[in-house]
N, C-alpha and C positions, 0 to 999 in steps of 0.2 A: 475138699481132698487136694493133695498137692499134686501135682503134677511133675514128673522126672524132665528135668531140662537140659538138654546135651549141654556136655563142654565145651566150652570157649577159652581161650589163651589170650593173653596180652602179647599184641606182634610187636606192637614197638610202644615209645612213649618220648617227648620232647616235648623242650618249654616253649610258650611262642606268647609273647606280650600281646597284650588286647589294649584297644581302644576304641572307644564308641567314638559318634560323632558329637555327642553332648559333653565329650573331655573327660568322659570315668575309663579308667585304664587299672590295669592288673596284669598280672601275669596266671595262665593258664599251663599245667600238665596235661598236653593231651594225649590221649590212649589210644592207639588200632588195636583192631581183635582180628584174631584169627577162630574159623569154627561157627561163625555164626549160623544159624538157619535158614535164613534169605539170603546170602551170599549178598550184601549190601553194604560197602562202605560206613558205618554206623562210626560213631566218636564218642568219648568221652571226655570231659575237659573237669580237671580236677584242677580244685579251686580254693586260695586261703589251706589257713592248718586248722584240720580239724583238733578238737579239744573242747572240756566242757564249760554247756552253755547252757542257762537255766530255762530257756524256753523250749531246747529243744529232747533233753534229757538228764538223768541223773548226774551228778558233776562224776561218779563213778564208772560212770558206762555210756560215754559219749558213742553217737554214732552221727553218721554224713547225712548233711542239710541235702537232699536229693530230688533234682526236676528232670523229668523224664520231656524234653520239647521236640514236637514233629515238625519238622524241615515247612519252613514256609518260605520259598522265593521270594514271593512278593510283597511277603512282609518283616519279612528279617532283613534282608538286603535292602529292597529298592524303598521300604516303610508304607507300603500300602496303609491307608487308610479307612481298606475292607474289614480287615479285621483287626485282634489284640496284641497279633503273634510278636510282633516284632517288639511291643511295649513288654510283655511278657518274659522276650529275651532277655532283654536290659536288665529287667528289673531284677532278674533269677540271677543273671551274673554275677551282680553285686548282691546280694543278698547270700546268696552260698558262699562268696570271697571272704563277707565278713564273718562265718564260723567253719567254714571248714565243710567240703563236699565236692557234690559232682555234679553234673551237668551233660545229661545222656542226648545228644544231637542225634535225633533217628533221624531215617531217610524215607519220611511216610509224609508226604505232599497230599495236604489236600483229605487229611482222614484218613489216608492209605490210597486213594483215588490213582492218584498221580497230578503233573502239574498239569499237563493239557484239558484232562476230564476235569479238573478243578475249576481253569478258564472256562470250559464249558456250563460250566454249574454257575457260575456270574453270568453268563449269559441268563439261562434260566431265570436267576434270583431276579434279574432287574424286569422278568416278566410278571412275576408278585411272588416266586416259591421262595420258600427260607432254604437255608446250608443244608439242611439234613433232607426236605425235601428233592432238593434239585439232584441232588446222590441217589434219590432212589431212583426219578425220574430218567436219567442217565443210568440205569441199571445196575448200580452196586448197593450194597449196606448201607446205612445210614453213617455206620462210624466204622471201616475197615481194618482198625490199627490193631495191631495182634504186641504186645509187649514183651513178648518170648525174648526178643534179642535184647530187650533192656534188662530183663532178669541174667541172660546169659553176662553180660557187661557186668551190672554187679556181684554176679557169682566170683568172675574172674577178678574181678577187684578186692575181694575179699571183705563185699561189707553186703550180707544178706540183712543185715538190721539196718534200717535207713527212718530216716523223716522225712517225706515225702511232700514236695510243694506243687501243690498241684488242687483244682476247682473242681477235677473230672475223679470222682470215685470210683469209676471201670479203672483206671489207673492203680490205684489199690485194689480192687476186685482181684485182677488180675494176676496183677505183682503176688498179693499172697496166694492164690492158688499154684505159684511158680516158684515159691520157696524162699519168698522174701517178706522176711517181716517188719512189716508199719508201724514204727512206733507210736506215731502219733500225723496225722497230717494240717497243713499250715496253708491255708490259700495265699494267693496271687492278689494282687490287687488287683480291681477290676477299671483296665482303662478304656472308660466310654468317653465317646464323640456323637455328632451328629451323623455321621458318616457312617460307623459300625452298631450302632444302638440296635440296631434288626438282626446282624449278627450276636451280638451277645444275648438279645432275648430268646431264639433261638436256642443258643445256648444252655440258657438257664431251663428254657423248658425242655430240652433233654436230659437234665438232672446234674448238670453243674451249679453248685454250690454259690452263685450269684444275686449280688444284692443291688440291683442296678436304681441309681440315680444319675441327673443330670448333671452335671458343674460347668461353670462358666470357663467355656474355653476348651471342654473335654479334659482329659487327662485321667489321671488315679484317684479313684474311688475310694 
């Protein structure tokens, strides 16, 4: 059953060039909202011209290559080696640039936790508990993110039909009970190391779509 989603507005919008530190650069439309539900700085960064593309829909009726990513401090900035987030980043940026989409930067640290209780869940973790454990442990949900404001985001954008890139199926669950529909969704690579291999199992045994192997050196799966 869908669910009725308050309105949201586009506050503003500006271009602002990107560049990683591996030297891939673009340029970014990014969105403010006004009206969210969590009163929470959320973003959108629109990326590449959309237009049709055979893997992601009919050449008729294109719609936006879309990854919904939850704010990881320590691995989108500083590149933590705990987990995917930050390879994930990367990869999603160029990947949407090349057909045309968007790229929804929520402000859910940590599964919705926050960043502190997140540092606290590493603690935990290096006592032997996995990610979704140490969240319970630490008294929340196993997985907190509510995607209300990612549907409000693409309401206001004008694109309720998306392709959706993403490993985590609560991500579509969700989105379509909010009035957006999935056309089809396209996983992420999965980048293992030595160093996250516990978190991505983890992972995958909470029901993301992961097919984990080794590679020399780590990297993309």
């Amino acid at each position: 059953m869908v669910q009725p989603v308050p309105r949201a507005t586009i506050r503003s919008q500006v271009r602002v060039p990107l560049q990683f530190v591996d030297g891939y650069s673009t340029t970014a439309e990014v969105f403010t909202f006004d009206g969210l539900v969590d009163g929470r700085e959320h973003v959108a960064f629109g990326l590449g011209r959309m237009g049709p593309h055979p893997m992601l829909q009919p050449a008729s009726d294109p719609v936006p290559l879309v990854r919904p990513h939850s704010e990881c401090l320590t691995g989108d900035v500083f590149g933590s080696l705990r987990c995917d987030c930050g390879a994930q980043l990367r990869e999603a940026v160029e990947r949407i640039a090349e057909v045309g989409g968007f790229l929804l930067y929520l402000r859910q640290e940590g599964r919705g936790i926050g960043l502190y209780d997140k540092l606290d869940a590493y603690v935990l973790q290096d006592t032997g508990l996995d990610t979704y454990e140490a969240n319970l442990a630490l008294g929340h949900a196993a997985d907190e993110r509510d995607y209300t404001v990612a549907a409000q985001m693409l309401h206001a954008l004008g694109s309720t039909r998306v392709a959706l890139l993403t490993n985590n199926p609560d991500k579509v669950d969700q989105l379509a009970q909010l009035g957006i529909t999935v056309t089809v969704q396209l996983p992420t690579g999965v980048h293992v190391s030595p160093t996250n291999v516990g978190y991505l199992t983890a992972k995958a045994r909470g029901g993301h779509t992961l097919q984990l192997y080794r590679r020399v050196g780590g990297g993309t799966g």
